[in-house]
Phi, psi and omega in degrees: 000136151329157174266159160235155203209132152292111177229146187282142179253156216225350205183149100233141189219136209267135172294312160218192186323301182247008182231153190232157182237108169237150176249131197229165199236115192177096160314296197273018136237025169270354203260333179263336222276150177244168181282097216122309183295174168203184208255150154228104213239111148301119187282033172117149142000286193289338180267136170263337169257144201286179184229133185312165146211147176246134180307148202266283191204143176284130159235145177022245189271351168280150192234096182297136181237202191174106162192169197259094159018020203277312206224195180290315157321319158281289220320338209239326154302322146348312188271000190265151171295146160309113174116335158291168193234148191236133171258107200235131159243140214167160355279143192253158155075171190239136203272205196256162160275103191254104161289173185301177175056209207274113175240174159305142102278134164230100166260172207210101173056222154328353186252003174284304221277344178303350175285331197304284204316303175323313173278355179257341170293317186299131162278334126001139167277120130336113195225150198216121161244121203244115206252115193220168179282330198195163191283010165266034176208026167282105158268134151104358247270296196289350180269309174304304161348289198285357189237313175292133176297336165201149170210122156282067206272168185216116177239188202262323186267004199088353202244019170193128191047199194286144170294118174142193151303190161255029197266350181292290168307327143329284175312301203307314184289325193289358155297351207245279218221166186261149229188138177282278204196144181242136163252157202218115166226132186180181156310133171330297159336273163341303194276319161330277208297328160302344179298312182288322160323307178322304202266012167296327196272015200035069176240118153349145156187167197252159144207133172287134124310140194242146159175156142003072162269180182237261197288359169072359180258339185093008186264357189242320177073010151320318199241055160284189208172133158258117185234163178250131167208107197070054184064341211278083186284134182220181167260111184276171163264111184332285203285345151264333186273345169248235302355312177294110202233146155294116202309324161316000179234006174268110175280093188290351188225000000 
């Protein structure tokens, strides 16, 4: 079982209109965390249930969490200061299997930033395609820059990089060249269509499931996800058996 750990926050910093970035401070689970996992961080007094977040990226003893403004609950993570303390439990869920050699990030909005870690994880050359509706809601871009050998963005309006998806730029490199395995965090949708991509090209690929939790341990079975597994259809738990799932076994319809 996890630990909950008081951990100090050292940074917030806001991204676009509705997304934030903080940085907290917590050796022991930065000393553990894999590329996939998340925090589950209580949110004030009023909230009774904690809120997922997935690690953004590790520095030494710091931890980036990267997440988005909806409710009362973010809206009161937001707010906190450089110097407040977060009651954090973590690390949660089974992160991603990054092999050796040359891979895929495929991210999708909110879903960009746990690729960020992955991709610092990664041995590999990295090629990173990042997906937003438009360019006042582009995150992370100089951070991906700087660790990926290519980053690619896409927004929905055109009003950055290729116009369209990130299903566009997928198809193209897996047309090109051959790729250890893609990994996807994103909108359900999103994630379906590189999944499908994936298996034309009979490639590996992760996909992080994003849904709805309660205790973030698997003891509530909120966040089920329907898979097939040894033909066998069951329900998995986003949060313990995931996020990360192999796309072939997410019964995507």
């Amino acid at each position: 079982m996890p630990d909950v750990f008081s951990c100090l926050v050292t940074s917030n910093e806001r991204l676009a209109e509705s997304i934030y970035a903080l940085a907290i401070s917590c050796p022991d689970i930065a000393g553990v965390a894999r590329a996939g996992q998340f925090l589950n961080i209580r949110c004030g007094d009023e909230s009774l249930l904690r809120r997922p977040i997935s690690i953004c990226s590790i520095d030494g003893d710091t931890l980036k969490v990267v997440f988005e403004k909806k409710g009362a609950g973010t809206g009161w993570l937001a707010e906190r200061p450089a110097g407040s303390c977060l009651d954090v439990l973590g690390p949660l869920g089974n992160g991603f299997s990054i092999p050796d050699g040359d891979i895929i990030v495929v991210g999708g909005g909110i879903g960009v930033p746990p690729l960020l870690f992955a991709a610092e994880s990664a041995t590999g050359d990295v090629t990173a395609i990042l997906g937003f509706r438009d360019s006042g809601n582009i995150i992370l871009r100089n951070e991906f820059e700087a660790v990926c050998g290519k980053t690619y963005i896409t927004t929905d309006d055109g009003s950055c990089g290729i116009h369209g998806t990130v299903a566009l730029p997928l198809a193209d490199l897996l047309e090109r060249r051959k790729y250890e395995t893609v990994l996807a965090c994103g909108p359900r949708v999103m994630l379906s269509v590189v999944a499908d991509i994936c298996k034309q090209y009979g490639l590996d690929c992760q996909v992080s499931m994003e849904e709805r939790m309660g205790c973030g341990v698997g003891a509530c079975v909120v966040c089920a996800c329907a898979t097939v597994i040894d033909g066998v259809e069951r329900m998995s738990r986003v949060c313990k058996d995931g996020p990360v799932f192999p796309s072939g076994i997410v019964r995507w319809k």
